[in-house]
C-alpha positions as CSV (number, residue, x, y, z in Angstrom):
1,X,78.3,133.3,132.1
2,X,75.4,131.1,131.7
3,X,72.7,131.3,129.2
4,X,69.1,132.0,129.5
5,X,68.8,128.2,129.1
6,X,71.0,126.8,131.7
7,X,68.7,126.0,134.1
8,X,66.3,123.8,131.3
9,X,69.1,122.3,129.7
10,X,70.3,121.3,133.9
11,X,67.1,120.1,134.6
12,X,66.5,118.0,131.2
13,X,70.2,116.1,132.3
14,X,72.4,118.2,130.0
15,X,74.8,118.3,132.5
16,X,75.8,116.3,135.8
17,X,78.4,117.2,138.9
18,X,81.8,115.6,139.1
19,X,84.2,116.8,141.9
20,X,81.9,119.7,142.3
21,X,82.3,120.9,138.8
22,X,79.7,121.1,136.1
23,X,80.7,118.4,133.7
24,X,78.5,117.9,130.6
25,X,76.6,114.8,130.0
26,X,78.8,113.4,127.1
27,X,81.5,112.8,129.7
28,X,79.2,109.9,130.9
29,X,82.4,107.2,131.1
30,X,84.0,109.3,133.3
31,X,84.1,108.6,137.0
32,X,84.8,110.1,139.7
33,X,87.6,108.6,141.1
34,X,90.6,110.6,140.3
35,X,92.9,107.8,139.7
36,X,90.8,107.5,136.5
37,X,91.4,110.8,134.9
38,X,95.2,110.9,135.2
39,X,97.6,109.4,132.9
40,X,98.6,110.3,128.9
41,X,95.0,111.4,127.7
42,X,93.9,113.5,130.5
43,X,94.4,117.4,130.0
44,X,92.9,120.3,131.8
45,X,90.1,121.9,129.4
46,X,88.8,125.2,130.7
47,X,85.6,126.0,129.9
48,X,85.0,129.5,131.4
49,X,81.7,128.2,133.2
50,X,81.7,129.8,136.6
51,X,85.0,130.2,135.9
52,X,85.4,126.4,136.7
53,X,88.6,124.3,135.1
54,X,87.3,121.2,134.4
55,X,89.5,117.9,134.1
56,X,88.5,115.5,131.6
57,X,89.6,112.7,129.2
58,X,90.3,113.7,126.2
59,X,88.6,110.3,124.6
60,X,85.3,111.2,125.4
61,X,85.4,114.4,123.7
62,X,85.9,116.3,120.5
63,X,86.8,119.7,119.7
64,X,85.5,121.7,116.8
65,X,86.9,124.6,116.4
66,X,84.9,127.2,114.2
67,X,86.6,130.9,112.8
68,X,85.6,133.5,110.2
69,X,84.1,136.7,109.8
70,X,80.7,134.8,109.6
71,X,81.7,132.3,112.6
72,X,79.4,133.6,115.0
73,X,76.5,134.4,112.7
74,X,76.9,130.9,111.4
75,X,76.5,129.2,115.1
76,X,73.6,131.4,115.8
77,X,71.9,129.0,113.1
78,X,72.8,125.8,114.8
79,X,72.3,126.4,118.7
80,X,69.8,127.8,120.5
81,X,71.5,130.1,122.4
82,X,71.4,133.4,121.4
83,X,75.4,133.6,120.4
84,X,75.5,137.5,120.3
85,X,75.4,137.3,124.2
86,X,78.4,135.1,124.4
87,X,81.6,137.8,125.3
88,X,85.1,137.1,124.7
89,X,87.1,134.0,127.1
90,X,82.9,132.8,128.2
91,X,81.2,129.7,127.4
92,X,77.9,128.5,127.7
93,X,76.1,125.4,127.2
94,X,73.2,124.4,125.0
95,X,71.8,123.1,122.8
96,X,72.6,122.0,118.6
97,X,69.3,122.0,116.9
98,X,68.7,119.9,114.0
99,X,66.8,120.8,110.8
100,X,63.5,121.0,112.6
101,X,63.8,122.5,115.7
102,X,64.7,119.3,117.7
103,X,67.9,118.5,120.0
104,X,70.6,117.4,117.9
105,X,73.5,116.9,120.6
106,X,74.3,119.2,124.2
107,X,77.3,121.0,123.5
108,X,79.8,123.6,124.9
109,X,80.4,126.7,123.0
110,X,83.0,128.5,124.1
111,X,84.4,132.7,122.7
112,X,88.4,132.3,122.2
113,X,88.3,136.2,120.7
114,X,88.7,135.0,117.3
115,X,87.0,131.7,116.9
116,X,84.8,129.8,119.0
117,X,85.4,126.0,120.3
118,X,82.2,123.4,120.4
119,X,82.9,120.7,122.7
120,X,80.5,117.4,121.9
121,X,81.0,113.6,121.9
122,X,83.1,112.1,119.8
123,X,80.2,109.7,119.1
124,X,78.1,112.2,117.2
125,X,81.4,114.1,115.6
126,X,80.8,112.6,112.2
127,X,77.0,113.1,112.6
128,X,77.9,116.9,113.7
129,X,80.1,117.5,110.5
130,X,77.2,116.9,108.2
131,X,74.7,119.0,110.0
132,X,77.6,122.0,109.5
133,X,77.9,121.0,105.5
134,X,73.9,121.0,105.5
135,X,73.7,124.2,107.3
136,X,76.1,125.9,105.3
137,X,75.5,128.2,102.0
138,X,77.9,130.8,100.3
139,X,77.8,133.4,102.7
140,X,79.0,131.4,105.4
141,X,82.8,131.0,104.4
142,X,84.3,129.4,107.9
143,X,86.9,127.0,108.6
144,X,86.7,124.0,110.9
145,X,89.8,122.9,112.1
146,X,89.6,119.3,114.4
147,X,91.5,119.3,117.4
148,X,90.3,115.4,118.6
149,X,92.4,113.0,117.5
150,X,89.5,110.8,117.2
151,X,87.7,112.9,114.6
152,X,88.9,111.5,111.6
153,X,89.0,108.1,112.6
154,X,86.9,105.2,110.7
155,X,85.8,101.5,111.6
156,X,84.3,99.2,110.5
157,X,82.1,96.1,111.9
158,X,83.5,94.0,109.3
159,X,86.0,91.2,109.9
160,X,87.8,92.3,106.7
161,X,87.2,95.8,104.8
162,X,89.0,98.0,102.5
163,X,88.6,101.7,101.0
164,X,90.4,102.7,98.3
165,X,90.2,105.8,96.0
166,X,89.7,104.2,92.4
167,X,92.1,107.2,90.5
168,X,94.9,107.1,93.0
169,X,94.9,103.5,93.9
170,X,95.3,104.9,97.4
171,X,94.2,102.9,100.6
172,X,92.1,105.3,102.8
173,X,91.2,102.8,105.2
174,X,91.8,98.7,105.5
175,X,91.0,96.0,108.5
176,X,92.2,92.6,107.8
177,X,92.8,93.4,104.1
178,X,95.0,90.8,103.0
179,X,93.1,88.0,105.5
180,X,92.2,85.0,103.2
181,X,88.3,84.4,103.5
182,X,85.7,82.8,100.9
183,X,84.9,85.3,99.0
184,X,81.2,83.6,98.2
185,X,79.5,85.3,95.2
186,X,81.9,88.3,95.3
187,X,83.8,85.5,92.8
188,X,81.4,86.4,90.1
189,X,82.9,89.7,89.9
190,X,86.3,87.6,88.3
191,X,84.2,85.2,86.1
192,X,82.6,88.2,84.4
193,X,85.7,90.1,84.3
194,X,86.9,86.7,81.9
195,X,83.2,87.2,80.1
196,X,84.1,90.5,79.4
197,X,87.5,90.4,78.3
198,X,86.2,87.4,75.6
199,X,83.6,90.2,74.7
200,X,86.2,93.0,74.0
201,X,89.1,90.8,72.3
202,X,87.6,88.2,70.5
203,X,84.9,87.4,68.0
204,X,82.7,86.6,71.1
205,X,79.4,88.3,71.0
206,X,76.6,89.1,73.7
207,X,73.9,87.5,71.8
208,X,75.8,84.0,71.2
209,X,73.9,81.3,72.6
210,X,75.2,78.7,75.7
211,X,73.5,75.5,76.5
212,X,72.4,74.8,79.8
213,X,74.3,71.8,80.9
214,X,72.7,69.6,83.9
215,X,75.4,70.8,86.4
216,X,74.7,74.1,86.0
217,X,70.8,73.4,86.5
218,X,71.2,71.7,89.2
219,X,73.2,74.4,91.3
220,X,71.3,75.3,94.2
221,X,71.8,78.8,96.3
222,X,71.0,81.7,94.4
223,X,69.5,81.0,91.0
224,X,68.5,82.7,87.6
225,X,66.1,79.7,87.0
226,X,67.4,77.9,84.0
227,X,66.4,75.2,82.6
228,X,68.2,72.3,81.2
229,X,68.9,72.3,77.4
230,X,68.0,76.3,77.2
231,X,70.0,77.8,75.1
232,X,70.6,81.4,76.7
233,X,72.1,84.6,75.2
234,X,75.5,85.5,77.2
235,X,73.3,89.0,77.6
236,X,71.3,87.2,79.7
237,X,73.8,84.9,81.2
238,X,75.8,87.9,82.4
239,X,72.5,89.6,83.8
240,X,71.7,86.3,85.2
241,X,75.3,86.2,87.2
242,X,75.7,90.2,87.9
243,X,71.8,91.3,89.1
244,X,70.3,87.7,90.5
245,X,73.6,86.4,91.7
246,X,72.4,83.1,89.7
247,X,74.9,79.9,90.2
248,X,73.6,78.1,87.5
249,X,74.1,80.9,85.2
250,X,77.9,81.0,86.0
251,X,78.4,77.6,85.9
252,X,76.4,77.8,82.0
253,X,78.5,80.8,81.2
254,X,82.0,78.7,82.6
255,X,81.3,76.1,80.7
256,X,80.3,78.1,77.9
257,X,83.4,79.4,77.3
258,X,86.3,76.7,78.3
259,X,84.2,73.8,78.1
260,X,84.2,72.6,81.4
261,X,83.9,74.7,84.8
262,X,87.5,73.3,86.3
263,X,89.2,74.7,83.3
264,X,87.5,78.2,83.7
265,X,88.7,78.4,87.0
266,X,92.3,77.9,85.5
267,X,91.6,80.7,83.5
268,X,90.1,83.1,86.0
269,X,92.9,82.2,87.9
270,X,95.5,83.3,84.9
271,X,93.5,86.7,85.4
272,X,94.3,87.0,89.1
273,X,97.7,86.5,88.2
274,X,97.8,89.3,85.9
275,X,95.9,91.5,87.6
276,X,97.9,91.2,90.5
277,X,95.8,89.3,93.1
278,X,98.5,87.4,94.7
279,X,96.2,85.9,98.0
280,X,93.4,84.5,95.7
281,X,92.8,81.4,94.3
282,X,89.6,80.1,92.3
283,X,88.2,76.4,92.5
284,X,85.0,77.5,90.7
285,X,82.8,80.1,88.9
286,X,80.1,81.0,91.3
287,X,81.8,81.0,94.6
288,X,80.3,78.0,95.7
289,X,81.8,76.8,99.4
290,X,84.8,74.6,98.2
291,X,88.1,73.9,100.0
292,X,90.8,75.8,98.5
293,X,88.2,78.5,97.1
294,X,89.5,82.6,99.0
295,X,90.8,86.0,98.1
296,X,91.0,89.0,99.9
297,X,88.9,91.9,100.1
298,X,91.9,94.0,98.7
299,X,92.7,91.5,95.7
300,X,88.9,92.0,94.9
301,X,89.1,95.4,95.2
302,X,92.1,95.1,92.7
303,X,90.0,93.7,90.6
304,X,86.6,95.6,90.8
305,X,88.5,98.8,90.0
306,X,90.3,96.4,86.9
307,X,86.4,95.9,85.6
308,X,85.7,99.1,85.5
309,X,88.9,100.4,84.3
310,X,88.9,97.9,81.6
311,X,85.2,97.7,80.6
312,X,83.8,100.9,81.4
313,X,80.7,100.2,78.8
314,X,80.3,96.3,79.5
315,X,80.6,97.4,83.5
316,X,77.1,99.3,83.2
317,X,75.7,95.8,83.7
318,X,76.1,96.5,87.4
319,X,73.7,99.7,87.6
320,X,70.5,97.5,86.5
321,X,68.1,97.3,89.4
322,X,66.0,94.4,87.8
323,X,66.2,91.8,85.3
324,X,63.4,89.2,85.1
325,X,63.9,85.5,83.2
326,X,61.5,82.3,82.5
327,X,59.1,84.8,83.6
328,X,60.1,85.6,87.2
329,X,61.8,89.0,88.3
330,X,64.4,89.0,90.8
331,X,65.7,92.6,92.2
332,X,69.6,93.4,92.2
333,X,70.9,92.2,95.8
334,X,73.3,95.5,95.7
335,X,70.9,97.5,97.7
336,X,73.4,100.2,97.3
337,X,72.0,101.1,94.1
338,X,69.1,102.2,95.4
339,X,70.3,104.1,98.7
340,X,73.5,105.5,98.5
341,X,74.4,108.7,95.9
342,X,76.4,107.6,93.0
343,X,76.2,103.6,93.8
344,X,76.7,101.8,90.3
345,X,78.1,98.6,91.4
346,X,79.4,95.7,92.1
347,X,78.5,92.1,94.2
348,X,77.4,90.7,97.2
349,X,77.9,87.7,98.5
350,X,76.9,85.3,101.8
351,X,77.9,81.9,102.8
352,X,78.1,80.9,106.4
353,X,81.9,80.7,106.3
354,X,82.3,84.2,105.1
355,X,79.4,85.9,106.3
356,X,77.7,88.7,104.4
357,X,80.0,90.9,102.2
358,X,79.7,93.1,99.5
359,X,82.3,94.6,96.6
360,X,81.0,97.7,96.0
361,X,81.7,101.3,94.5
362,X,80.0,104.9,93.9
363,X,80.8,107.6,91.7
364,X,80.1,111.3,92.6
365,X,81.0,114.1,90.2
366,X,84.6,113.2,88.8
367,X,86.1,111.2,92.0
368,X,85.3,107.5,92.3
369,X,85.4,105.4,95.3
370,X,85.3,101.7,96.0
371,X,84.7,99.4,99.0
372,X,85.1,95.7,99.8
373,X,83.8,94.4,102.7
374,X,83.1,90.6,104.2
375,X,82.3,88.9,107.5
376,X,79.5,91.1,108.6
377,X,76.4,89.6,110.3
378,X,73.5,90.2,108.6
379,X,72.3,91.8,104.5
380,X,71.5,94.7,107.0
381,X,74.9,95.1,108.6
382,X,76.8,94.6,104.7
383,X,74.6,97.4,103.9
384,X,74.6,99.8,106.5
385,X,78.7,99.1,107.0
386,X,79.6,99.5,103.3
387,X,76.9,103.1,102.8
388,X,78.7,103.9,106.1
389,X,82.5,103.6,104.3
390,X,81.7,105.2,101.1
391,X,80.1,108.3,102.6
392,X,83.1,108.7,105.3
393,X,85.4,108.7,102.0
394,X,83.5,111.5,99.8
395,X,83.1,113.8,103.0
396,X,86.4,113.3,105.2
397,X,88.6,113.0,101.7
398,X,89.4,114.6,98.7
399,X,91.8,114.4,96.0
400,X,94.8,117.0,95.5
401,X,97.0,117.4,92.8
402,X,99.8,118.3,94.2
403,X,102.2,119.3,91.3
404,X,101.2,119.2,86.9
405,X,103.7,117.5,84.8
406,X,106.0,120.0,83.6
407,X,105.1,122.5,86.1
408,X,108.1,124.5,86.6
409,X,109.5,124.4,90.4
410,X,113.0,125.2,90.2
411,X,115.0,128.2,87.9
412,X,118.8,126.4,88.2
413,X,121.9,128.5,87.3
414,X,124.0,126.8,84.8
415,X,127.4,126.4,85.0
416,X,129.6,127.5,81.7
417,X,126.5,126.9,79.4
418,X,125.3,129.3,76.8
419,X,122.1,130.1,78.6
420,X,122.9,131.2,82.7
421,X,119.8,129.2,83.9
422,X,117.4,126.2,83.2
423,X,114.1,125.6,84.3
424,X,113.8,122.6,85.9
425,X,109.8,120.9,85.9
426,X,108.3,117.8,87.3
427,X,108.1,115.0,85.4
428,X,105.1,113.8,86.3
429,X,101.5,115.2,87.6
430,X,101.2,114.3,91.0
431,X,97.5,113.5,92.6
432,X,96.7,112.3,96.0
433,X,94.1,111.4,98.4
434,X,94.3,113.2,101.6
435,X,92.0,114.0,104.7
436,X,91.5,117.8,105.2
437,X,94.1,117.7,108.4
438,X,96.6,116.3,105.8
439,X,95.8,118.9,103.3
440,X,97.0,121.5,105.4
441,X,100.3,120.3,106.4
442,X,101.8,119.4,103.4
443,X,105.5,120.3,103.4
444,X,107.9,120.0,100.2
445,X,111.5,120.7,99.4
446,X,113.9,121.2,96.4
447,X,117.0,118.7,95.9
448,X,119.5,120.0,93.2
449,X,122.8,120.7,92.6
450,X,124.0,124.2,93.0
451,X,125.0,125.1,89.4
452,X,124.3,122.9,87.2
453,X,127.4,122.1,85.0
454,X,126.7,122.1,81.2
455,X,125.9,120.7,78.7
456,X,122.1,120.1,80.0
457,X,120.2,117.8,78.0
458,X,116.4,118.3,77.9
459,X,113.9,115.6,79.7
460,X,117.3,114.4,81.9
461,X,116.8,114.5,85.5
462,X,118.9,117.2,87.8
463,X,117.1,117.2,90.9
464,X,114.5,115.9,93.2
465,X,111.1,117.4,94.4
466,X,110.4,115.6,97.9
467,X,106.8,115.8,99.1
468,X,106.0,115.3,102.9
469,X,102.2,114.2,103.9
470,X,101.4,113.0,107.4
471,X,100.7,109.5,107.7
472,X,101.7,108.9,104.1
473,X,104.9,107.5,102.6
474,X,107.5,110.6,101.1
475,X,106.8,111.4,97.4
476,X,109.7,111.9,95.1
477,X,109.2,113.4,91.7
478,X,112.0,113.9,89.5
479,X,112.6,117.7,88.1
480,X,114.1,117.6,84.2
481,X,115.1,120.2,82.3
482,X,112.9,122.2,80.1
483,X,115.1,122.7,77.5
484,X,118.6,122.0,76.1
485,X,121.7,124.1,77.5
486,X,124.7,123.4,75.4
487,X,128.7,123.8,76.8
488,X,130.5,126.9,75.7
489,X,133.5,126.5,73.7
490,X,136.8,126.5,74.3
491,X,137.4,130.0,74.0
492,X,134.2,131.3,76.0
493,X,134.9,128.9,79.0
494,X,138.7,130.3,79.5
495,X,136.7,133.6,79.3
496,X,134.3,133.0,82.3
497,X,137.0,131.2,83.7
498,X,139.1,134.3,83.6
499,X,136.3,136.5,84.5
500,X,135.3,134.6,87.8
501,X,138.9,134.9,89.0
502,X,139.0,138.6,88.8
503,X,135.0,139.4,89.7
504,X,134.7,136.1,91.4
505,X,130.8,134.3,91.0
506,X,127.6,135.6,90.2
507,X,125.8,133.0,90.8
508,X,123.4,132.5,94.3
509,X,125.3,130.4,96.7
């Protein structure tokens, strides 16, 4: 079956002929030379057109497949084919429209009786999804389930990158994580954090007053414009450091508090320690190019989400957009702020050994997510790379709790107790951060022994709940009993005893 459209969508190059079969146009790497469609990822894909079975490669393609009561009705709003004409085991293909009427991608549609398949590029499949969330309101309750194995899949043009999911600490993507690089101006991020922690534990307050030291007016780079012999508020000193990226304010701020920059880096060292940051190792305050001077981008991840889990009032310093001293206003260099929902923090940086990165994070309703990139190309690149990670995290992921603490999961029979059975409940509340493919093939199991033997002592451990995720590691929680169970006596155990020799058990083998 063919659509009232075929013949425009033919002529305007929707499609193209490959072994005499109508192939569409975003097979374009495929050639025509057999040899090149055999092997692992070739598979035969029928698309009902003329009742043709084409053979393609299964990389340059993706698979949406689309069901519900509303499926149809809910296509009818994307393509321009008239879906109500499209009969069971028929395809067509046409058009996706975008928001004002103008070609979005070709596509395949195809009727499988109860759901419908849309065959695109895998190039656009990302793009695709958020046309379907922008297209969809309440009455259109549908499930997309992704058959390309490439659907899911993230990159980055970053040398090094990281995503991680700020409440689970879970890594949702990496590339080169742990590679040692300068980490240029993102090593403010660790001389605030000390700033900070002087702030909140001792006597230390924002409007104390540091004296501008020659060294520190004499640092070139990026600069808040100080001037020798000012004595500057650490409010100012911090905005100085966190919007202008100002290297004469942290070296005025380092000195400030351990009297000399070489011992703050000893300290901001002790706090990478602590925190954790075991491939980093400080030389100065401002992340001027210095031999010896690298982290990762997952050790400053480690300690962006440490900032903001320590300091969550101080760490509002991030979200100003401006700050102007000695009369001249500089914008924040996190362009994030401005451009991508939620965007609250944290620091760029650039030097020619590192190339442009960027420590960054965005909060959207209750879920938080942070990203650490470095070794892009351009303040372009950092940007567009780092928007493009956050916004693949918030709409590919989500966070599921998986079991509550105390949730009951098991009723055990007890074994010559006074009460015949204990329920056993997790110990723990369990969250994690999966895709939406994940979500659905989550598979757990129940380890415990078959009775219990009393006495049972409440908050011990008698079993095991074992979670399995794809592509994640096994989860084990222990279960513990709810309550206590004492032994029977003497008397009352010959008793049962007695009794399960004549009656035999009554407890589930």
């Amino acid at each position: 079956m063919r659509s009232n459209l075929y013949s425009t969508i033919k002529q305007s190059a929707a499609l193209k002929r490959i072994n005499n079969v109508n192939v569409p146009l975003y097979y374009k790497n495929i050639s025509s030379n057999k040899t090149d469609l055999g092997g692992e990822n070739t598979e035969l894909i029928n698309i009902y057109n003329n009742n043709l079975v084409n053979i393609v490669n299964r990389n340059h393609y993706s698979i949406f497949n689309i069901s519900g009561k509303t499926a149809r009705k809910f296509l009818n709003r994307l393509v321009l084919s008239d879906m109500n004409n499209l009969s069971e085991n028929k395809s067509f293909n046409t058009v996706m429209l975008n928001e004002h009427g103008g070609i979005k991608d070709y596509v395949t549609v195809c009727n499988l009786g109860n759901s419908f398949n849309m065959i695109t590029s895998p190039s656009n499949s990302l793009k695709i999804i958020r046309h379907f969330m922008k297209n969809t309101i309440i009455i259109y309750i549908f499930f997309i389930f992704i058959i390309s194995n490439n659907l899911f899949a993230i990159d980055s043009k970053a040398e090094q990158a990281i995503v991680m999911d700020f409440d689970t600490n879970e890594i949702l993507f990496e590339k080169n994580s742990n590679s040692k690089t300068p980490p240029a101006s993102m090593t403010k991020i660790m001389t605030v954090y000390a700033a900070f922690d002087r702030l909140k534990n001792t006597e230390l307050s924002i409007n104390d007053e540091c004296t501008v030291s020659a060294k520190a007016y004499k640092m070139g780079g990026s600069r808040t414009f100080l001037e020798i012999d000012d004595k500057v508020s650490i409010d100012d000193l911090l905005k100085g450091i966190i919007i202008q990226s100002g290297n004469d304010a942290s070296v005025a701020l380092a000195e400030c508090l351990a009297g000399t920059e070489e011992d703050f880096a000893k300290l901001m060292n002790v706090y990478a320690k602590r925190l954790g940051m075991n491939n980093t190792n400080f030389v100065n305050s401002s992340g001027w190019p210095e031999d010896d001077h690298y982290s990762t981008v997952r050790d400053l991840a480690i300690l962006s989400n440490a900032v903001i889990k320590e300091f969550p009032i101080l760490y509002l310093y991030f979200a100003d957009k401006e700050f102007t001293y000695n009369d001249i206003k500089q914008p924040n260099r996190n362009k994030l702020l401005s451009s991508v929902k939620g965007a609250d923090g944290l620091k760029t940086g650039f030097t020619k050994a590192s190339g442009w990165g960027i420590a960054a994070t965005a909060k959207r309703d209750d879920r938080r997510i942070t990203v650490v990139i470095n070794g892009t190309n351009s303040s372009r690149s950092r940007m567009n790379e780092s928007a493009n990670l956050i916004n693949w995290a918030f709409s590919q992921t989500s966070q599921k709790k998986l079991v509550d603490a105390d949730q009951v999961i098991a009723e055990a029979d007890v074994w010559l107790g006074n009460k015949p059975r204990v329920n056993l409940v997790s110990s723990k509340k369990v969250i994690s951060t999966l895709s939406f493919d994940q979500i659905q093939l989550i598979k757990s199991s129940i380890q415990y022994k078959k009775p219990l033997d009393a006495p049972i002592v409440k908050g011990n451990s008698y079993g095991k709940l074992l979670i399995e995720i794809e592509g994640k590691p096994n989860i084990e929680v222990d279960l513990v009993a709810a309550e206590d169970v004492a032994a029977l006596n003497p008397i009352f155990k010959s008793f049962a005893a007695l009794k399960y020799l004549i009656f035999g058990s009554t407890l589930d083998e």
